[in-house]
N, C-alpha and C positions, 0 to 999 in steps of 0.2 A: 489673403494674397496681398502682397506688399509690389510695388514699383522699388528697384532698389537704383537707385544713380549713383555712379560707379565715376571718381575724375580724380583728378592728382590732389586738388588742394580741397576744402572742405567749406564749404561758404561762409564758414564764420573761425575765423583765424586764433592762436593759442598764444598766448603771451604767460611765463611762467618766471616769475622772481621771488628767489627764496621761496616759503610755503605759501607763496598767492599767484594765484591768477586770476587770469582777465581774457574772457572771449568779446570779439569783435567783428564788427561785417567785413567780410575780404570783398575784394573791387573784383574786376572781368566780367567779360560779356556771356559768358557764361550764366554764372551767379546771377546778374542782374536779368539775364534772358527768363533764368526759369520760376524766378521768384513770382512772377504774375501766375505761370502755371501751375507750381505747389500752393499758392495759395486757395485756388480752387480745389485742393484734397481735401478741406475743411469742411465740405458738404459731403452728409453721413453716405452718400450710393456710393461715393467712389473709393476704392481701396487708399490706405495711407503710404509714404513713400519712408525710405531711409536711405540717407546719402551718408556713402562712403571715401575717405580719403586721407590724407595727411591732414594733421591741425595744426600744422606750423611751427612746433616744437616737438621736443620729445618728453613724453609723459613720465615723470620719474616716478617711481614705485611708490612714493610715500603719496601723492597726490594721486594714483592711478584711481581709486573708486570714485570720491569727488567728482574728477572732471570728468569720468567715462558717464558717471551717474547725470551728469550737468547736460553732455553734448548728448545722449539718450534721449531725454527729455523731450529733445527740441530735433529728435530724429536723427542723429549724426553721430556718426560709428567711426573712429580715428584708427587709421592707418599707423601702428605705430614704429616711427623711425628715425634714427641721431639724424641730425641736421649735418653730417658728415657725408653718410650716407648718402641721404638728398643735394645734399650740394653737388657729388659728383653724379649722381642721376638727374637732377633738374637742370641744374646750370652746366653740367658734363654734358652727355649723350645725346640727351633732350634740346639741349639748348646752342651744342656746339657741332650737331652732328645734325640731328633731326629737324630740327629747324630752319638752318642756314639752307641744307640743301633741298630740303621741300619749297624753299622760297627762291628756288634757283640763285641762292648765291656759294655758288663748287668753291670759290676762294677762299672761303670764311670755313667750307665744312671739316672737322677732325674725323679723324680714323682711329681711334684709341680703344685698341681691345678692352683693357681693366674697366673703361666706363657701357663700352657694351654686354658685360658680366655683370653691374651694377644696376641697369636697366631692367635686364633679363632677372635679377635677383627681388630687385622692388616688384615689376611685374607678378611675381608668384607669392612675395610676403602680399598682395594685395589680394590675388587670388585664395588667401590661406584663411584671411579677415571674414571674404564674402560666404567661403563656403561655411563659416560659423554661425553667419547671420542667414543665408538662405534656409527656406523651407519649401517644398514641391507647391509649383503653382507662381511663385514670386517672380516679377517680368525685371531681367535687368537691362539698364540702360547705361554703357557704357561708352564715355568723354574723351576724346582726342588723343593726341600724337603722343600722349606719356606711356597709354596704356597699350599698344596695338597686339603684345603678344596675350593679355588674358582672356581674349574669349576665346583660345583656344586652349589656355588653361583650362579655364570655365568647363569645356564641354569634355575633356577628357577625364574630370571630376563628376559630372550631372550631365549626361549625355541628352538629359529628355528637356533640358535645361531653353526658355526663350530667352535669347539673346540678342538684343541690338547693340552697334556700335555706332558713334558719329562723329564724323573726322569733321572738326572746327577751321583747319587749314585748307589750304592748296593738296592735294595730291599730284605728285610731278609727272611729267612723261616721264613714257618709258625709259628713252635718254639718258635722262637726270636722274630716276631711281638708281638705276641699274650700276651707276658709279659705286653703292652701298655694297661692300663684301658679298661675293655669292651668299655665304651662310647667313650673313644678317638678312639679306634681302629675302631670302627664300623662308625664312625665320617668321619675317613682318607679315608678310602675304599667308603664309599659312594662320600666323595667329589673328588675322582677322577675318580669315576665313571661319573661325570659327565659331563667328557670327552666323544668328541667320539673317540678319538684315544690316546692310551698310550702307550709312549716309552720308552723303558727302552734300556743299550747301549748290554747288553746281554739279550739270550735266558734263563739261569738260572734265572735271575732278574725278567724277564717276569713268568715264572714259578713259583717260588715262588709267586708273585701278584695273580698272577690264583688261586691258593692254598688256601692263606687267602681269598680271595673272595667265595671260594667255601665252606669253612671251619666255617668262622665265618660269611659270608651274606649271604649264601647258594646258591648262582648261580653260573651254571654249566658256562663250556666254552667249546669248540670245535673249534678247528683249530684256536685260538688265538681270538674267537668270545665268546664275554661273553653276555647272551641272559636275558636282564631286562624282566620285567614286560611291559615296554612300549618300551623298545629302545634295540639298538645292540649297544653296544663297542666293538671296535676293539684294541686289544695290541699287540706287534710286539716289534723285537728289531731291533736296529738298531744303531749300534755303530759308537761313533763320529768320525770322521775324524779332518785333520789339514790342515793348507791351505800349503801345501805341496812345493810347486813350491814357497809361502814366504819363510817356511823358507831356503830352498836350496840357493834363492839370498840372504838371509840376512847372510848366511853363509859365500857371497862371498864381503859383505859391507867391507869400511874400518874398523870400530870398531872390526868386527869380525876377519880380518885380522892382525889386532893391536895388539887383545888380543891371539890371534894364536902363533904371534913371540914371546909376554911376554912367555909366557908358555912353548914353545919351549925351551928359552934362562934359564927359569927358572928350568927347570926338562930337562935340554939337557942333553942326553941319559937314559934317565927314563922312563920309562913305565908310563904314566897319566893314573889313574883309575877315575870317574865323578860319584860324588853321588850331587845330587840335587832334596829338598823338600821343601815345604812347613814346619814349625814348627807344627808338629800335632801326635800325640801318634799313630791313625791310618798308619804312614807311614813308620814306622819300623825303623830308624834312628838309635838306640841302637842295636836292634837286625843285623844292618849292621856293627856299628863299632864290635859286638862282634865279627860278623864273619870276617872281616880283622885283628881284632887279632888274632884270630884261624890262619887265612892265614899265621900271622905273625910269629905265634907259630912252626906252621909246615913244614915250609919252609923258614928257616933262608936262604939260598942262594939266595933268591929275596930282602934281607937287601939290602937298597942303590940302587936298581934297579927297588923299584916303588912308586909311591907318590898316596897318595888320597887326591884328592881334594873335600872337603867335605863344599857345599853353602848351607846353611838352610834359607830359605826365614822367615821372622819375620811374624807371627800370631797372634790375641788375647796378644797381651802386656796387661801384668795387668792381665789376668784369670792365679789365682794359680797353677791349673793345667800343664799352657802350659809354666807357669815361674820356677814350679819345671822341668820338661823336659827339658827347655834351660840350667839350674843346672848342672842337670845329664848330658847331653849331654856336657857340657863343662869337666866338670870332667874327661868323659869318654874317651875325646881327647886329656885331658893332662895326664892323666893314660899311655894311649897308647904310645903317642910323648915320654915319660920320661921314659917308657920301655924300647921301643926300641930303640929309637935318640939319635945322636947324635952330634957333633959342625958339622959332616958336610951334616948330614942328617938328616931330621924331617919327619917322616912317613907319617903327617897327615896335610896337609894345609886347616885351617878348615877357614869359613868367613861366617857372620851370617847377610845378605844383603839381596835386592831386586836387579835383573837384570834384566838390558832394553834386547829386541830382539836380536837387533843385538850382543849384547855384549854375552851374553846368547848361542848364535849361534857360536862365536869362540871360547868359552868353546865345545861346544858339536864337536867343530872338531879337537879340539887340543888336544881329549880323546882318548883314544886306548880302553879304556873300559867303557862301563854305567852302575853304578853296581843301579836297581831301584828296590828297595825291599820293597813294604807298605805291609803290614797286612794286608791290605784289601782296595782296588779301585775301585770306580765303573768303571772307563775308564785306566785312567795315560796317559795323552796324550804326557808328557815328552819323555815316550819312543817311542813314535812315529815321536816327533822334532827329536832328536837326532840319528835318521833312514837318517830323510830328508835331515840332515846338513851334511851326511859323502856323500859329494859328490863324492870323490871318491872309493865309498864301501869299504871302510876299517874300521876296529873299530868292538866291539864285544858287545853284546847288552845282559847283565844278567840283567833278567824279573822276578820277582814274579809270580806266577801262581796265586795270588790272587786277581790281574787286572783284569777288563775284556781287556786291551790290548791284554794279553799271550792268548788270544783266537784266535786274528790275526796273531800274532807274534810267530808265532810257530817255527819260525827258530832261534830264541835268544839261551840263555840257562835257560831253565825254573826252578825255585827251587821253595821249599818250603823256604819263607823267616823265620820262625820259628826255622829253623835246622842250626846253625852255621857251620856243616860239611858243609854241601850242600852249604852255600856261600863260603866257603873256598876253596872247590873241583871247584866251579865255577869261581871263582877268578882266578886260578892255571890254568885251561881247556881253560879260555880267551886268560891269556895274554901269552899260548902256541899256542896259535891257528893259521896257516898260513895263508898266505894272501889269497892265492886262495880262503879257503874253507870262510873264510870273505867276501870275495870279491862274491862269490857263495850267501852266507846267506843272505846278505844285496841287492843284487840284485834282488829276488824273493822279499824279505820286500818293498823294495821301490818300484816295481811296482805296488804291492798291495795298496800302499799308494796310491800313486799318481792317480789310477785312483779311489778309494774308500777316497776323499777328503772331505774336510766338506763342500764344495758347493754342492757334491754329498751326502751326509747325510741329510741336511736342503734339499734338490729336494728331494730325496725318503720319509721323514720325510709328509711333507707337499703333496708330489702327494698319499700318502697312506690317508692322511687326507682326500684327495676329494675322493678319492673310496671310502673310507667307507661312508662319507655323501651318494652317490651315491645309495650305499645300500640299507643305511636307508632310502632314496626316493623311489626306488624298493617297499618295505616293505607297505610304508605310501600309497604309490597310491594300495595297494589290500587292507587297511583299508577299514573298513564299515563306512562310512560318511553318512554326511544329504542327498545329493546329491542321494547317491544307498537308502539309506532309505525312499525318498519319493518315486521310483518307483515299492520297494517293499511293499511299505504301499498302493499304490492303485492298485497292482497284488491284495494282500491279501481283498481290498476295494471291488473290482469287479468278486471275485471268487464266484466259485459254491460251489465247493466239499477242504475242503484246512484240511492240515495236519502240525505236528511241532515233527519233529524226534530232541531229544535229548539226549544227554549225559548225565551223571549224576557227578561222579565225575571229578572235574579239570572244568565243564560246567555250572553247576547248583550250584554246591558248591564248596569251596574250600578244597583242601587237607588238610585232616588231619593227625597229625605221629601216631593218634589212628584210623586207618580206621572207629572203631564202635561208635565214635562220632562225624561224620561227617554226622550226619542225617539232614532233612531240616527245617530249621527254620519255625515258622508259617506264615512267608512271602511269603515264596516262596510255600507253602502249598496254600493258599491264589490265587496265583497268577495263578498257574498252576490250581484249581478250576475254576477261573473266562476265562481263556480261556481256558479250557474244554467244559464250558460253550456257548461259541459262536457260533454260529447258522452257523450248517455245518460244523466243526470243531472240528479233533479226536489228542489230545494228545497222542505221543508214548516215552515213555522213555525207551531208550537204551542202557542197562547197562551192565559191567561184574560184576555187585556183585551179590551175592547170588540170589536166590529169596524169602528167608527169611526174609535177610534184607529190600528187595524193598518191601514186602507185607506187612511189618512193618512199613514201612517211608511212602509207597501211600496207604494202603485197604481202605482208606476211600475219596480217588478219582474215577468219573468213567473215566479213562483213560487206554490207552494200556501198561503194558511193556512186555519188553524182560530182561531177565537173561542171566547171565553166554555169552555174547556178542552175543545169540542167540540161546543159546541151550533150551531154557523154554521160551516160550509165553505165555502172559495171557492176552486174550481179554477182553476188556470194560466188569464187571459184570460178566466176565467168570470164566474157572477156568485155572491151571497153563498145558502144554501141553507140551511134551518133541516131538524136532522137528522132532528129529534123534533117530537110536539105536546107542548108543551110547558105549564104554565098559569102565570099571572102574580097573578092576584087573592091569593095568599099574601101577596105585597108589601104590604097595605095591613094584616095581620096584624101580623107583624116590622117594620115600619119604624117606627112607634113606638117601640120596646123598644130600636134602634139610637140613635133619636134622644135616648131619655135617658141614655145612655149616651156621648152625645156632648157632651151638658149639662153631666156628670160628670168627663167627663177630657177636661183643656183637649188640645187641639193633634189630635185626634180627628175624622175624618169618613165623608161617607156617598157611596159609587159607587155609582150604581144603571146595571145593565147591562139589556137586553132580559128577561133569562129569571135576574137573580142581584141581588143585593147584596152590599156589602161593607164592612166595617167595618173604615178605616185609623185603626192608630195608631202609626205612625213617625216622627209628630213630636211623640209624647206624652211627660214623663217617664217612663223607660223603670221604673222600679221600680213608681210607679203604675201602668201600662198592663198589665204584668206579671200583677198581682191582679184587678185590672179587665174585661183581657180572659178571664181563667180565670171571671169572675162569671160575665160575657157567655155565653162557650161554655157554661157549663153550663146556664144558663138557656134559653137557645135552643135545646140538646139537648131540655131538659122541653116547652118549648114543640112543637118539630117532630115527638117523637114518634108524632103520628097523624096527619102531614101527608106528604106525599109530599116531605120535602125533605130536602138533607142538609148540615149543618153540615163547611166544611172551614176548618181553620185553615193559615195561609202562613203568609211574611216580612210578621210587623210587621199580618196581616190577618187577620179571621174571613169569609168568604164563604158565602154562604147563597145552596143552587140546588137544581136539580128533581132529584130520583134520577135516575139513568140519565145523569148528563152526568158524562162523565170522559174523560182525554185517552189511558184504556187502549183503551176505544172508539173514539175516532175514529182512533186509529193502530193498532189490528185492521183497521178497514176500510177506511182505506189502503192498507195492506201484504197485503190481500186480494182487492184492484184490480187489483195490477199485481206482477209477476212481479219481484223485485229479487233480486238474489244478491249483491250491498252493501250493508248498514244501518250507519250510524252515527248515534245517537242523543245529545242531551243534554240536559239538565235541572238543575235545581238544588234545587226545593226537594220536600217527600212529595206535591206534587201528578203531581210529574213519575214518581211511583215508577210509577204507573198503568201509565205510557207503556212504561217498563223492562222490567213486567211480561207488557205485551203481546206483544214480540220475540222474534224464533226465536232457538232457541241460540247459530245463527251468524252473530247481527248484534253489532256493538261500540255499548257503549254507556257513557256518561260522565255520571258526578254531577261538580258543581261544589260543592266544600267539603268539607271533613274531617268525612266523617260516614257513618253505617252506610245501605248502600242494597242495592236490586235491579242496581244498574250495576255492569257489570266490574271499573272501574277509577273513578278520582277523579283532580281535577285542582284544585289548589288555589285555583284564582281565574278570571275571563272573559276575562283577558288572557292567561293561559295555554292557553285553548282558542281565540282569535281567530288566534293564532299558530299554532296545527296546523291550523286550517281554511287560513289562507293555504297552507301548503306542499300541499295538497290540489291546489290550482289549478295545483302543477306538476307532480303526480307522472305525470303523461299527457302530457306532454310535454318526455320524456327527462329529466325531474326535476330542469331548470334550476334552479336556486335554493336548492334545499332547503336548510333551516338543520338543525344541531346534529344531523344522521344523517349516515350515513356512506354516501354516495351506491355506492360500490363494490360495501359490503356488500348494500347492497337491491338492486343490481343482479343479486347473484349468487344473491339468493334465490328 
């Protein structure tokens, strides 16, 4: 069993000239995150990994054994692709679409079909690599916003397949998704659904996901469990760590000691402020040097008394975008330095490089302040290095509240990096701030760090992944299988007296957002006929709709139903029979309180039955309906407390009826009529549990949906149990037809 890590680029990059190459370490926080945790695969208990991705070129034919032989080796299985290709997928779609607008900036985002076709094509060339290198048992772990449609690849290829994904980013509201083309959007959500575990590094992130899933796929979630048609995914967040105890020794390396006394000798007696980014509009680099001229502006007595040291990592060389920002940004610092500077003092020491660790590390100790301000982060793991390296808790940590960092980091100084006051007032509050209460702030952080590391992120990450599998086994072993349906096909083979209690809607047909054309097809008309028909064998439909509607959709079967969940019986050829007295004057109580209610949320209305009301809202927005009908239910609970009635909520309904009407009763006293020694029962939603509940041991009974019940067994969908009532209609007659059982086998049982 292999760990397979699944991400766009591949940790150690391809450089290929004429017949040589050369691999090298690639940068990101990524890369650098999980290197402390693979390095722990080295001990013989734990399985080995193999990381999957791009290597940075394309592998031409003549070199292909060589380097596949090379990256092998060292665990690493290349993705292979022109750099044409990638370009319009990484720097395209990825970078011009997915990107900008997951980081809320709509201005910047592109619409470009050709590059959502290119996405969508690398996505499945990725999927095409793993299923070559998977083998049953291998757990993958699959990286960020490049990849979001392959685990649904993934499971449409290895269905028994465990799957995580983890989104490195922001995920937006619903809002801001929703801007993305119906088809892409519904596209994105579905392929990471088809994950069984999704992680995002915040609970917001998570939330919003929840939102769009519920919004534009329509499935609900509950306690971070989002409930398929067929499956559970699980989403959770779970923010990344750093390998903490790295960088603290890398703090104490020569280089960083080097760069310690440069910096020292260079700004001796200077307050050192540490801005260090990435080149990227999302990271606010302008809106920080504004605010240390603000600082600059307002507090001329710190002239000469403090330096910013200002490293902008190089990005995208060559996209417009990120070469007008190196423009401005240069501008913006020789604006500043020419302000204020002068022969003996320069404000701003700016440097537009890439830095190794260690080097990196005596920056982040030779800082008295980290001024880390993005617009918008999904993590910022910088400010959590820059925790690590103040070995001796000193140093003062100003955080964006637009990280999910500042969710941990609550002892920094948090601003809106938007507000030039706010970084200015923070600037000012820093490099005031005494040592103790430093020394206090940094010491809660760094505990937190250090036992909350990224070997502990990838462990919780991945032991959530096997509970949730775990679940899903829970689930799949109360499936209704071949296995339980041969021994319920020769129960039903060798019975005398045998019945079939059903549900109707959610059971027999599928919900509709128009209740009144949700009537049954001539199939299932048909079907429910032809075993009516079988010898010693009473169909009962159990319904809460009307009995208008149900004398409309069956008078022309001879079979049983029930209305209103039991309040109206009507026997085989009989007539309709009301079971209870029942009172109705409640009605004129509650239906006000429905009504405004319906005022409130558009797409909302009102069923009034004999002896109930009901309150649909399946064609409501589902996020507002959500909170709306939680008002409702509660409200109506305060209300009916002294009244003889009882609030049930269904699919998409709140129904309001007489106590004593339930469909556990009416199917007690059915199944206390008459003498059966076959029961099979089904149902779909907690109305139907009643029913469950009422059955003898040895009847079989069947929920419709992945979900916790009183029934035996679960069956994932209507169309999955239309199809075992058909083979019903043969198993009495030498069990011509049966599908998907092994006719032999049930014979012999």
């Amino acid at each position: 069993m292999s760990l397979l890590i699944i991400s766009n680029r591949l940790p150690s990059s391809l450089t290929i000239e004429g017949n040589d190459f050369t691999l090298h370490n690639s940068s990101g926080g990524l890369v650098t995150g999980m290197k402390s945790y693979l390095a722990s695969f080295e001990d013989s208990q734990k399985p080995g990994y193999k990381w999957i991705g791009w290597p940075g070129d394309t592998i031409p034919d003549n070199l292909k054994k060589p380097i596949i032989d090379k990256l092998n080796k060292n665990s690493l299985y290349p993705v292979n692709l022109s750099p044409e290709i990638m370009d319009n997928f990484y720097l395209g779609f990825c970078n011009k679409t997915l990107w900008p607008l997951f980081h809320y900036f709509l201005v910047y985002t592109s619409y470009d079909n050709e590059q959502w076709q290119t996405y969508n094509y690398v996505n499945e060339a990725f999927c095409n690599e793993v299923l070559k290198i998977y083998k049953p048992g291998d757990k993958i772990w699959i990286h960020d916003y490049h990849l979001m449609l392959l685990p649904q690849l993934l499971r449409s290829k290895i269905p028994d397949a465990e799957i995580g994904f983890f989104l490195h980013i922001p995920f937006p509201s619903y809002e801001t998704f929703r801007m993305l083309p119906k088809l892409w959007r519904e596209n994105i959500l579905h392929g990471l659904l088809g994950s069984d575990l999704i992680g995002f590094h915040t609970y917001d992130y998570q939330k919003y996901f929840t939102h769009s899933v519920q919004r534009i796929l329509g499935f609900e979630s509950n306690a971070g469990l989002i409930n398929l048609p067929y499956r559970i995914v699980k989403t959770d967040n779970f923010p990344m760590g750093i390998d903490f105890n790295g960088f603290a020794d890398a703090s104490q390396s020569s280089e960083a000691v080097e760069e310690l006394n440069k910096i020292s000798r260079l700004f001796k007696g200077r307050k050192v402020i540490l801005s260090i980014d990435r080149l990227d509009y999302t990271k606010g680099i302008i809106n920080r040097l504004k605010g240390f001229e603000k600082f600059l502006n307002d507090y001329p007595q710190w002239h000469a008394k403090v330096n910013l040291i200002m490293i902008v990592i190089p990005s995208r060389i060559g996209v417009d975008r990120y070469d007008l920002m190196k423009k401005e940004i240069d501008e913006m610092v020789g604006y500043i330095n020419g302000k204020f500077g002068n022969i003996h003092w320069i404000p701003i020491n700016y440097q537009f490089q890439s830095v190794d660790m260690n080097t990196l590390a005596g920056f982040y100790k030779a800082s008295d302040v980290a001024l880390i301000t993005p617009l918008r982060d999904g993590m910022n793991l910088i400010s959590k290095e820059y925790i690590a390296c103040k070995t001796d808790k000193t140093g003062v940590l100003i955080l964006s509240e637009m990280t999910g960092s500042s969710r941990e980091l609550g002892e920094a100084i948090i601003i809106n990096p938007n507000n030039e006051i706010e970084i200015s007032e923070a600037i000012k509050q820093a490099l005031q701030m005494p040592i103790d209460e430093q020394i206090l702030r940094n010491t809660i952080m760094q505990a937190r760090l250090r036992r909350y590391n990224v070997n502990r992120w990838a462990k919780y990450f991945l032991e959530a992944l096997d509970n949730i599998k775990a679940v899903q086994k829970n689930w799949e072993m109360k499936l209704l299988v071949d296995e339980n349906l041969i021994k319920i096909y020769k129960n039903y083979r060798n019975s005398v007296n045998s019945v079939f209690l059903l549900d109707y809607d959610g059971t027999l047909v599928q919900f509709d957002s128009n209740p009144d054309k949700a009537v049954p097809p001539p199939e299932l008309l048909s079907l429910l006929k032809k075993l009516s028909e079988q010898k010693n064998t009473d169909v009962v439909i159990i319904s809460g709709r009307s009995k208008q509607f149900l004398d409309k959709c069956f008078n022309i079967l001879n079979i049983t139903i029930s209305a209103e969940h039991g309040a109206w019986l009507k026997q085989k050829q009989g007539n309709w029979k009301l079971q209870n007295i029942y009172t109705r004057d409640w009605k004129e109580i509650i239906y006000p309180y429905l009504e405004y209610y319906t005022d409130i949320l558009p797409g909302s209305f009102i069923e009034e039955k004999d002896f109930s009301l009901v309150f649909h809202f399946r064609k409501s927005d589902p996020e507002q309906s959500s909170v709306k009908a939680k008002e409702l239910h509660d409200e109506l609970n305060d209300i009916t407390a002294k009244l003889d009635l009882q609030v049930i909520p269904g699919h998409k309904i709140i129904e309001i009826r007489n106590k004593g009407i339930s469909k556990g009763d009416i199917t007690a006293k059915l199944l206390a009529a008459n003498k059966y020694d076959f029961i099979f029962c089904a149902g779909d939603d907690w109305t139907d549990e009643d029913m469950f509940k009422a059955l003898p041991p040895n009847a079989d009974s069947v929920k419709i949906g992945i979900s916790s019940t009183y029934a035996k067994y679960n069956l994932e969908n209507c169309n999955d149990l239309i199809e075992i009532l058909k083979q019903f209609i043969n198993v009495k007659s030498n069990l011509n037809g049966i599908k998907s059982i092994n006719e032999k086998e049930l014979l012999l049982m």
